[in-house]
C-alpha positions in Angstrom: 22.1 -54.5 -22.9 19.4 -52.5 -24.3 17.5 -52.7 -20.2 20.7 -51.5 -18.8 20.4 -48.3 -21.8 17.1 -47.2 -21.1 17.8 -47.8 -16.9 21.0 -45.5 -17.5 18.8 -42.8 -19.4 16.6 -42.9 -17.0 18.8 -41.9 -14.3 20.4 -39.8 -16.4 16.7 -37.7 -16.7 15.8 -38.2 -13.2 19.5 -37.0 -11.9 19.0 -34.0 -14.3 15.8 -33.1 -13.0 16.8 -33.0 -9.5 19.6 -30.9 -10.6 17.5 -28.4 -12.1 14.9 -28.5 -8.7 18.5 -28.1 -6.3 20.0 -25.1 -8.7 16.1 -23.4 -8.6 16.2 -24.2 -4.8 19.5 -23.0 -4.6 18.2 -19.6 -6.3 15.4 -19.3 -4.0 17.2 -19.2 -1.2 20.2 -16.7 -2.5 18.2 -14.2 -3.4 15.9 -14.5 0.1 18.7 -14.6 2.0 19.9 -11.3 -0.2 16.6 -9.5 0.5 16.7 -10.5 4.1 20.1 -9.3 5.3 20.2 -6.6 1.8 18.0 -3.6 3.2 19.1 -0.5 1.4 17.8 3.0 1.4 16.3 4.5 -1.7 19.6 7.0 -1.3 22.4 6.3 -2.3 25.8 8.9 -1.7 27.7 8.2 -4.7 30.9 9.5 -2.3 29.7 7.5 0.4 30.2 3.8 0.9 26.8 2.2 1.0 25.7 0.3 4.1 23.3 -2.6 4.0 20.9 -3.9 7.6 19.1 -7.1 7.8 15.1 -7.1 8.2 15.1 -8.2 11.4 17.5 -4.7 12.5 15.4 -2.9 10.6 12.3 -4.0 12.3 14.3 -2.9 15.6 15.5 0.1 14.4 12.0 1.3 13.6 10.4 -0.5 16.3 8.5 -2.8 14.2 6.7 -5.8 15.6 5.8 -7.8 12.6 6.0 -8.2 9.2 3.8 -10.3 7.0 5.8 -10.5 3.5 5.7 -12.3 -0.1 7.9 -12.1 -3.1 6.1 -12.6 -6.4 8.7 -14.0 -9.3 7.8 -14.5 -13.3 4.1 -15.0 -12.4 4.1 -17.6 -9.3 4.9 -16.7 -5.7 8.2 -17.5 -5.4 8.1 -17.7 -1.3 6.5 -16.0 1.7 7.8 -15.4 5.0 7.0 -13.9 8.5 9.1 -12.0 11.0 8.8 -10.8 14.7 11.1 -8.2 16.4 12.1 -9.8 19.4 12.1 -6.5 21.2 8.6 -6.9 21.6 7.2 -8.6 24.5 4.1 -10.6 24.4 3.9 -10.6 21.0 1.8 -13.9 19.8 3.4 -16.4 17.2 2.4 -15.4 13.8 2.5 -17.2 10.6 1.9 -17.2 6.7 -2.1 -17.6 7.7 -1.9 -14.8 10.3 -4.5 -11.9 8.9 -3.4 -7.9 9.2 -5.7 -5.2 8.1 -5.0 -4.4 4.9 -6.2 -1.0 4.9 -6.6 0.8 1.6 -5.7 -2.4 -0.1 -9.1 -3.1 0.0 -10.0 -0.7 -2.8 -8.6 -2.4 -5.4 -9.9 -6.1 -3.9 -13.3 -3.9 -4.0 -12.8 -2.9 -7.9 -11.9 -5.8 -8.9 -14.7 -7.3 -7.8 -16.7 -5.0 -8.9 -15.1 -5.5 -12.3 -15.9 -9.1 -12.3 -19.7 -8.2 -11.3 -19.9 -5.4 -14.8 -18.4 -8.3 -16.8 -21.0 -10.9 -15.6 -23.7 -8.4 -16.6 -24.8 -8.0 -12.5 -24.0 -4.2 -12.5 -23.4 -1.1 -14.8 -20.0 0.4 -13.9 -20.9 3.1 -16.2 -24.5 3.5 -14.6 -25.6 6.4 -12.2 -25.2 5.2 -8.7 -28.4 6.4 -7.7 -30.4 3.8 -9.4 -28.4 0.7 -6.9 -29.3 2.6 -3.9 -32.6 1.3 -2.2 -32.6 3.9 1.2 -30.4 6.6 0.1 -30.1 9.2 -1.8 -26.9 11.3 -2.9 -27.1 14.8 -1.8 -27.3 17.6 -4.4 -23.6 18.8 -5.6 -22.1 19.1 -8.6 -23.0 16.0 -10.4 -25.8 16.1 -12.9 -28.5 13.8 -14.9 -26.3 13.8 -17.7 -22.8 13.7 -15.5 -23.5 11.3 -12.3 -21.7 9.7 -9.9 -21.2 6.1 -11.6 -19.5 3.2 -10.0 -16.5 3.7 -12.5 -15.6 7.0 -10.9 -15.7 6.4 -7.8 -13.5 3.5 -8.8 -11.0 5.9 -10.3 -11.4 8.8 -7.6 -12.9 11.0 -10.3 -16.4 11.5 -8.9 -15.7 14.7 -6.9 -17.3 13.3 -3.8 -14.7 14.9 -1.0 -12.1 12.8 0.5 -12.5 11.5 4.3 -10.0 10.4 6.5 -11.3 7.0 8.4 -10.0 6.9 12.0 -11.5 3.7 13.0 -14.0 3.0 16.0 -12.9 1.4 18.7 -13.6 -2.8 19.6 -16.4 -1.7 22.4 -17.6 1.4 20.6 -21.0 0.3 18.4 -20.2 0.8 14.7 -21.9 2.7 13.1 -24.0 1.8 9.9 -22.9 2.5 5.7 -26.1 4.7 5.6 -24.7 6.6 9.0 -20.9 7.1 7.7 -22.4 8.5 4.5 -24.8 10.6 6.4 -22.3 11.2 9.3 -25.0 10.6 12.1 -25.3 8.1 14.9 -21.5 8.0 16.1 -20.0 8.5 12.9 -16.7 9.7 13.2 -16.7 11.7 9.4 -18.7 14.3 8.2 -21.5 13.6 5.3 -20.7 13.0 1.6 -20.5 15.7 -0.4 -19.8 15.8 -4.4 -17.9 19.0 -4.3 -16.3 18.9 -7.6 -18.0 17.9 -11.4 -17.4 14.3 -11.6 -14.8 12.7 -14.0 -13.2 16.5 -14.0 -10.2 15.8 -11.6 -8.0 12.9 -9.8 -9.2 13.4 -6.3 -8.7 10.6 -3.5 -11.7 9.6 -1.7 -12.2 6.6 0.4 -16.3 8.2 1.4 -16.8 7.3 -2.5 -15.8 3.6 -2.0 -18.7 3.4 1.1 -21.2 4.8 -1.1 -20.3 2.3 -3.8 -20.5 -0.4 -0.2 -24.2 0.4 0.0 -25.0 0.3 -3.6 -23.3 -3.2 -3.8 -25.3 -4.2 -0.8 -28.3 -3.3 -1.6 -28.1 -5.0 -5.3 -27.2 -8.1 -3.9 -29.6 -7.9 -0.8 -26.4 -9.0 1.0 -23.8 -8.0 3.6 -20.2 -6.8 2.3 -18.4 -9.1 3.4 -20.9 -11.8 1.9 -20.9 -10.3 -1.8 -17.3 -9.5 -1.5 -16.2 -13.6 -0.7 -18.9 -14.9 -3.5 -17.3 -12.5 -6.0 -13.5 -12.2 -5.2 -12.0 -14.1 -2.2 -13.2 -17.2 -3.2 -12.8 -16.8 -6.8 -9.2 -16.0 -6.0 -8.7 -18.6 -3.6 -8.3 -16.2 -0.4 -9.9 -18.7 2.0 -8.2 -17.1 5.0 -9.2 -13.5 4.0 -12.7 -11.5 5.4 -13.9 -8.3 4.8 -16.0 -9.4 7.9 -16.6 -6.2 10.5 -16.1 -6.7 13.1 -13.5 -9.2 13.3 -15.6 -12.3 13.8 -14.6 -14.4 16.9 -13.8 -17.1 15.5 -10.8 -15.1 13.5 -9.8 -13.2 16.6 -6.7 -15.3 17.5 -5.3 -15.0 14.0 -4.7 -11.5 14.6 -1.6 -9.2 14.3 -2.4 -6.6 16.8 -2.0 -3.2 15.9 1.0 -0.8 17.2 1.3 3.1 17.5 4.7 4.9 16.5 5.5 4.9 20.3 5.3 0.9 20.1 2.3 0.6 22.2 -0.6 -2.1 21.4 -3.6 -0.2 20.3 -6.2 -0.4 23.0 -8.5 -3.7 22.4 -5.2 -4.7 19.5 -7.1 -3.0 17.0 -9.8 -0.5 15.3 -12.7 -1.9 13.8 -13.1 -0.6 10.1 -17.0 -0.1 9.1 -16.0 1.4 5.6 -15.0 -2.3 4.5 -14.5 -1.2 1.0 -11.9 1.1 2.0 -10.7 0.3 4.6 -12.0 -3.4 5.8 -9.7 -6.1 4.5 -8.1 -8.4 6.5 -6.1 -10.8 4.9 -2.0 -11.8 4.4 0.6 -11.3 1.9 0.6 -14.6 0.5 -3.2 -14.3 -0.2 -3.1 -11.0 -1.6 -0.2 -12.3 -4.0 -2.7 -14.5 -4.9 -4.9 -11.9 -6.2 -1.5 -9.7 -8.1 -0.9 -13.1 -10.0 -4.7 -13.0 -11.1 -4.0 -9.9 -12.6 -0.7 -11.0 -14.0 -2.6 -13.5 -15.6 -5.3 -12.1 -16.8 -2.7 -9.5 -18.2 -0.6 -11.8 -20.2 -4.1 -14.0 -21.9 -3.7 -16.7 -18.9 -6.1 -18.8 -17.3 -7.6 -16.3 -14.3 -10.9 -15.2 -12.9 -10.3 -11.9 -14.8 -10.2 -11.4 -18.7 -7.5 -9.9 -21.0 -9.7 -7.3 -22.0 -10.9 -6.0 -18.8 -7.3 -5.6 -17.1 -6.0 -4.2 -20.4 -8.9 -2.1 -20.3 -8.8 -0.3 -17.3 -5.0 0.3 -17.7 -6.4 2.4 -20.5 -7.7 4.5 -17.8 -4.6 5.7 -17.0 -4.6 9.2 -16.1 -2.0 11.8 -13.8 0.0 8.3 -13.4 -3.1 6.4 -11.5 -5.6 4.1 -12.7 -7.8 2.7 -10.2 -6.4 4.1 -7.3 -3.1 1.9 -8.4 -0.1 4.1 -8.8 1.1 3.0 -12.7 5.2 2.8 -13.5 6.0 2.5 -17.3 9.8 2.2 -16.6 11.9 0.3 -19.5 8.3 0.4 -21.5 7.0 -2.2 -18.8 4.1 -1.9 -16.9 3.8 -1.8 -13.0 0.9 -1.1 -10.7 1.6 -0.3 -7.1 -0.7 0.7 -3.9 -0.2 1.3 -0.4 -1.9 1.6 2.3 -2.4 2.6 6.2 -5.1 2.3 9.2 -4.0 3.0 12.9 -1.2 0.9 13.9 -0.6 -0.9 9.9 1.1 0.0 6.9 0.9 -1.7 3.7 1.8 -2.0 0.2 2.0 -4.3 -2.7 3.3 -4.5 -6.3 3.4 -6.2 -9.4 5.0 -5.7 -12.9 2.7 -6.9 -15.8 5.4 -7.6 -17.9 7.7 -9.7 -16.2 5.2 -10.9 -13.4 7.9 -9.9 -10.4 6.3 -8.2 -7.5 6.4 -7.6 -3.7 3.6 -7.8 -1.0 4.3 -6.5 2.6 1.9 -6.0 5.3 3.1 -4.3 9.0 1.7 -3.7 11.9 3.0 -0.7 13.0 2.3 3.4 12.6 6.6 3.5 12.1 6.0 0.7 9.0 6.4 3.2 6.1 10.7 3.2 6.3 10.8 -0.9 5.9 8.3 -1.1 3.3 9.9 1.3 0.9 13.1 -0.3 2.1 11.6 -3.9 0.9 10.3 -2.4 -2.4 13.7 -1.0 -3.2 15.7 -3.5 -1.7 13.6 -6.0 -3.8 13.9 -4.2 -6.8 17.9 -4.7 -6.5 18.3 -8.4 -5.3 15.4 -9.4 -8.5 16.7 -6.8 -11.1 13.7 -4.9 -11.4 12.7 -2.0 -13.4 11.0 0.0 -11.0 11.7 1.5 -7.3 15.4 2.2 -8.3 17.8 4.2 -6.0 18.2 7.7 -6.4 22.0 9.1 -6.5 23.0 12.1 -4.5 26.5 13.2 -3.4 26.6 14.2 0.3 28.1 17.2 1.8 29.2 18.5 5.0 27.5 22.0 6.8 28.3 23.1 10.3 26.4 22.9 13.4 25.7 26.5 13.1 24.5 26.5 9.8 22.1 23.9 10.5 20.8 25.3 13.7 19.9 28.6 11.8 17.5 26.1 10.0 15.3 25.4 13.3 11.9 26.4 13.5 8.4 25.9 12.7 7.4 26.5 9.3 4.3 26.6 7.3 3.8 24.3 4.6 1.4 25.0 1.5 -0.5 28.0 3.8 -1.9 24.9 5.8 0.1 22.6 7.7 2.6 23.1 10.3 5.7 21.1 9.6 8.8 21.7 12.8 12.3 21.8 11.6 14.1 20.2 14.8 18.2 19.9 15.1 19.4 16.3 16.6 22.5 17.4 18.4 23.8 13.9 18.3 23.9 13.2 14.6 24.7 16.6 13.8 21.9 16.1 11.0 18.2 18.5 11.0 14.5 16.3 10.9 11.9 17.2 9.4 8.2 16.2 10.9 5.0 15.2 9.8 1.7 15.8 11.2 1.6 12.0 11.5 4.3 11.6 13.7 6.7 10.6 10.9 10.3 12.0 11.4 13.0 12.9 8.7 16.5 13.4 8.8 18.0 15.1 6.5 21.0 14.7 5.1 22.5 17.7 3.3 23.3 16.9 -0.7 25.2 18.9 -3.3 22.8 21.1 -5.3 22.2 24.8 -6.7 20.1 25.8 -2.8 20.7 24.7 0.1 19.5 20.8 -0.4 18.8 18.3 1.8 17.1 14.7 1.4 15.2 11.8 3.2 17.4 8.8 2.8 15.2 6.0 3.4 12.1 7.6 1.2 14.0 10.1 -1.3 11.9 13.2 -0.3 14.0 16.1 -1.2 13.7 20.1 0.4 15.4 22.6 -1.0 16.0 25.8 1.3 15.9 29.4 -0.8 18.9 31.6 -0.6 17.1 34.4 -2.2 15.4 34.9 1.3 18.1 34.0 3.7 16.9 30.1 4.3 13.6 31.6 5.4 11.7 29.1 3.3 11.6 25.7 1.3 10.1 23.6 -0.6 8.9 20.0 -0.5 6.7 17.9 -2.7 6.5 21.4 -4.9 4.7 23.3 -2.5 6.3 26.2 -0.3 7.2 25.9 4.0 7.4 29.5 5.1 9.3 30.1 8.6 6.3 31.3 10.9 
């Protein structure tokens, strides 16, 4: 009597833990399925009734090839997938190992290694930068003996050195060294380093500062990039398929996601090569750069990880004009999220990750047009997972005649610099807005005090001035004057 008890129990515990694995299962896959076939814009027209596409039409509709892409859920990656437009011809098979350049994701990977080095005693963080570099020396600006460059600022874009824009070289062009980028000689494509404002004084962007930081690393270590970068963060984070390796070594070339202008051409030779690895450099995929979010989570909440409490929490301390480390920071509900993005020639990336609850979001694309789908995914994310952060904005939508629209057209100067053309689509009846870049706006007009109109998929809001007859708007809180 007593065997057939404990056999009963038994299968009572064993059918309750299968139970528990099917309803987890089931989960899973309901809220995949919910993301996938859930894409939302970050507008929504409270009058309006709101219209949902799937990944796959949205990757068509923006002419997206693919799309490398991992949910992170209460600490653990909860699942990773890969998509491929089938609009696309040629296109090779990709899969969760397949690599994408990361693009400006690689500053952070580069911090936080870094990090790990000023914990370990190996570097200074705090230390001027001159005394790590063995065949270069920082030009005279407005640092000082008492106020240098240090690795710390440059970490947190507050050493004043002048922000670049890296193009890329292409595969059969020669690269061109660390110490020629920063002295823009021998087939660099940028102009020398410059510290053109007092360090630590303002929040300035600058990918030249993570290059010099490239060569200091390299010349403390007596080692290549890519060689101090996989001792002191890829393989402590268990990113075995990931390389800061420039070129792309040969080995490595078939694992490639080639690279795809906004027309949805292939990049000539699939893709630029990337010198600046600390910037720029990275080539890896979503599931291994979740890997290196739930390090931080970790490290965050007093877990097991390669980082410690104190240095995360640390830095976060850091915070300042709602950046720390180049991460943007979201303190929605009192929780704490860190977000960055990212974008070479033919990819666009972002990733995400909420300290507090451990949910976050990993996308990589490899496309110029990827910017739409990844806000999509971090919105539409943020709605299927109930998260804090990247919630819908609420507008209600109006109606304006052709006429009144058409009076709009023109090309107008934005913040006494850049040219932005205000075109009408005759189709949609709708105005679009257009970025140097390429990128294109509609507009939908909303109801508001001016004449207000908005970008549905991103939320970017101009408002035209009636004081002046519509002559002029503004956008991102700078003024477009009709030239």
């Amino acid at each position: 009597m007593k065997k057939n008890t404990n056999q009963t129990l038994f299968k009572s515990v064993v059918f309750a833990l299968l139970s528990i694995a099917m309803m987890s299962c089931k989960s899973q896959n309901t809220q995949k399925y919910e993301l996938e076939n859930g894409i939302r814009n970050k507008v929504k027209f409270i009058n309006e009734t709101e219209t949902f596409s799937s990944i796959q039409a949205a990757m068509k509709a923006h002419q997206i090839p693919s799309l490398s892409l991992a949910i992170i859920k209460q600490g653990e990656i909860d699942w990773a997938e890969t998509y491929q437009n089938e609009n696309f011809q040629n296109l090779q098979p990709i899969d969760n190992s397949t690599l994408f350049q990361t693009a400006s994701l690689s500053k952070p990977i580069t911090f936080l290694a870094a990090l790990r080095m000023h914990s370990a005693g190996k570097i200074d963080l705090d230390a001027n930068i001159q005394g790590y570099l063995k065949n270069y020396v920082l030009p005279k600006g407005k640092q000082t003996e008492d106020n240098p460059v240090t690795f710390r600022n440059i970490f947190s874009h507050t050493s004043g050195i002048g922000p670049v824009v890296y193009l890329g070289y292409d595969r059969n062009a020669k690269m061109p060294s660390d110490l020629d980028i920063l002295k823009g000689i021998n087939g660099s494509n940028t102009k020398p380093i410059a510290v053109i404002h007092t360090p630590n004084e303002i929040l300035s962007y600058s990918g030249s500062g993570y290059t010099l930081a490239e060569l200091a690393l390299q010349d403390t270590f007596d080692a290549t990039f890519s060689e101090v970068m996989q001792q002191w963060i890829l393989d402590p984070a268990g990113m075995t398929q990931s390389t800061f390796s420039q070129p792309m070594p040969a080995s490595k070339e078939s694992q490639v996601a080639k690279a795809y202008t906004f027309s949805g051409e292939e990049v000539e030779g699939g893709w630029k090569n990337h010198p600046e690895q600390a910037a720029a450099g990275l080539w890896s995929n979503a599931t291994e750069l979740a890997q290196f979010l739930v390090e931080i989570y970790k490290a965050y909440q007093g877990k097991d990880a390669i980082f410690s409490q104190s240095d995360i929490k640390g830095i976060l301390n850091d915070e300042r004009d709602g950046h720390v480390y180049g991460f943007i920071v979201d303190k929605t509900n009192n929780e704490i999220s860190i977000t960055h993005y990212g974008g070479n020639e033919g990819y666009r990336t972002g990733m995400t990750i909420n300290l507090d609850t451990g949910n976050g979001l990993i996308y990589l694309i490899n496309s110029d047009n990827g910017i739409p789908l990844g806000n999509a995914l971090l919105l539409s994310a943020s709605q299927v997972y109930g998260w804090s952060h990247f919630g819908q904005l609420e507008y209600t939508s109006i109606q304006v005649a052709p006429e009144t629209l058409k009076n709009l057209v023109g090309d107008y100067l934005w913040n006494n610099q850049t040219q932005v053309p205000i075109k009408y689509l005759e189709k949609e009846n709708q105005i679009a807005l257009y970025f140097p870049n390429g990128d294109e706006y509609k507009l939908t007009p909303i109801k508001g005090e001016a004449m207000d109109f908005v970008h549905a998929n991103s939320g970017v809001k101009i408002s035209f001035s009636k004081s002046n007859g519509f002559k002029t708007f503004s956008l991102y809180g700078a003024e477009a004057v009709k030239i």
